[in-house]
C-alpha positions in Angstrom: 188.8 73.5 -37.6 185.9 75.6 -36.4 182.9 76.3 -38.9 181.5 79.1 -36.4 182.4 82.6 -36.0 180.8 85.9 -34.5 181.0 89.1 -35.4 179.8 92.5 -33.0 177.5 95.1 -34.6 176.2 98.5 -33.4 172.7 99.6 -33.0 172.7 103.1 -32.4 169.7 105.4 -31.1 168.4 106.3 -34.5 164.7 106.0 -35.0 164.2 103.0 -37.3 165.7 100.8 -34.8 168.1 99.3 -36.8 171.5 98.2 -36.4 174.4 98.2 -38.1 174.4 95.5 -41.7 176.6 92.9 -41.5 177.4 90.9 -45.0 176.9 87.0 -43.4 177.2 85.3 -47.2 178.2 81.8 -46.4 177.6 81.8 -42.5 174.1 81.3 -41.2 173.0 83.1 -37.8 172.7 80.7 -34.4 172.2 83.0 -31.9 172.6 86.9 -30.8 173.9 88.3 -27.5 172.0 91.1 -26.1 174.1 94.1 -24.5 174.0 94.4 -21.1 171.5 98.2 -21.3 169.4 97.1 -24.0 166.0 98.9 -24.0 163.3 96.4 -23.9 161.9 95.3 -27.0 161.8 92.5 -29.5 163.9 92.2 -32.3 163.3 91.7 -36.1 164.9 91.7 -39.3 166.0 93.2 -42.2 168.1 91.5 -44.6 169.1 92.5 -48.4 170.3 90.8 -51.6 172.8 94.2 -52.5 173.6 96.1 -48.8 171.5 98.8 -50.4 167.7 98.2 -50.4 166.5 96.4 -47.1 163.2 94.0 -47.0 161.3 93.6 -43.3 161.7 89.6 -42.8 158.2 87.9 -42.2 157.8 84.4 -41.0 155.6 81.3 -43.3 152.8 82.8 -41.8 153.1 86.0 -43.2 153.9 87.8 -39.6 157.0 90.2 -38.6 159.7 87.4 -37.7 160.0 89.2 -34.1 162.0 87.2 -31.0 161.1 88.6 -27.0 164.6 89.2 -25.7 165.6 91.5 -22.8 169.1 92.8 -21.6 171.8 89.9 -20.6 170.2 87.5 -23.1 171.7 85.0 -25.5 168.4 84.5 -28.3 169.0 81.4 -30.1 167.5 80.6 -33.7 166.6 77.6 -36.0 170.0 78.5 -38.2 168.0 78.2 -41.5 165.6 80.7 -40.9 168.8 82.8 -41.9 170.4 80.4 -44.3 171.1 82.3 -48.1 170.4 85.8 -46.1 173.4 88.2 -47.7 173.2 91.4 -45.6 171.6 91.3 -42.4 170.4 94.2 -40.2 168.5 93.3 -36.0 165.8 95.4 -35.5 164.1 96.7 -32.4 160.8 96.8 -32.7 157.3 96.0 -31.5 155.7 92.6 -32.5 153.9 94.4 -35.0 156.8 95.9 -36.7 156.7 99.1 -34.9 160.8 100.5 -34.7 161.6 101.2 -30.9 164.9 103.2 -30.6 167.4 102.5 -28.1 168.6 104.8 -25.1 172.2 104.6 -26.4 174.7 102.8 -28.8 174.1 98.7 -28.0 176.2 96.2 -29.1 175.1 93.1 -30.2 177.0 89.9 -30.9 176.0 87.8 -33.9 176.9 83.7 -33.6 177.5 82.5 -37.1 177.2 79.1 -38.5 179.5 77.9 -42.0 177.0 77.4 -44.1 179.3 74.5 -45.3 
């Protein structure tokens, strides 16, 4: 049996950049598929322990945890950067955190490990 899965999420035009939250309890996340139109800019995270209140995700250095990506990309991770995450939202951003919107809806394709 597989211990890998992907889900699709929406990241609309709204001003904080943000996409859709997706609940990956028990999965950890590999890798996300650009869409094909995406408006450059790099991505961050949010992530949550409820689905309510969401935290900006920084890295051991205290930085914004930001990836370059561009349309037509696959952006692979270290899988447990993301490992115990609950709710998880891609952000599109500047490197210093800044959101950029999007021109239009994009959908984006989560890879997600079992945590198991």
């Amino acid at each position: 049996p597989s211990n890998r899965g992907y889900a699709t999420v929406d990241m609309t035009t709204a001003a904080d950049g943000a996409s859709e939250a997706l609940n990956i309890t028990g999965f950890t996340l590999s890798a996300i598929q650009m869409s094909t139109a995406w408006t450059d800019a790099t991505i961050g995270f949010q992530a949550s322990v409820n689905g309510v209140t969401y935290y900006d995700v920084y890295d051991t250095s205290g930085n914004f945890l930001t990836f370059q990506t561009s349309a037509n990309r696959i952006v692979t991770f270290d899988p447990f950067i993301f490992s115990g995450f609950q709710y998880l939202k891609v952000v599109s951003e500047t490197t210093a955190g800044v959101a950029v919107a999007q021109a239009a809806t994009r959908s984006l394709r989560y890879f997600l490990n079992d945590l198991t």
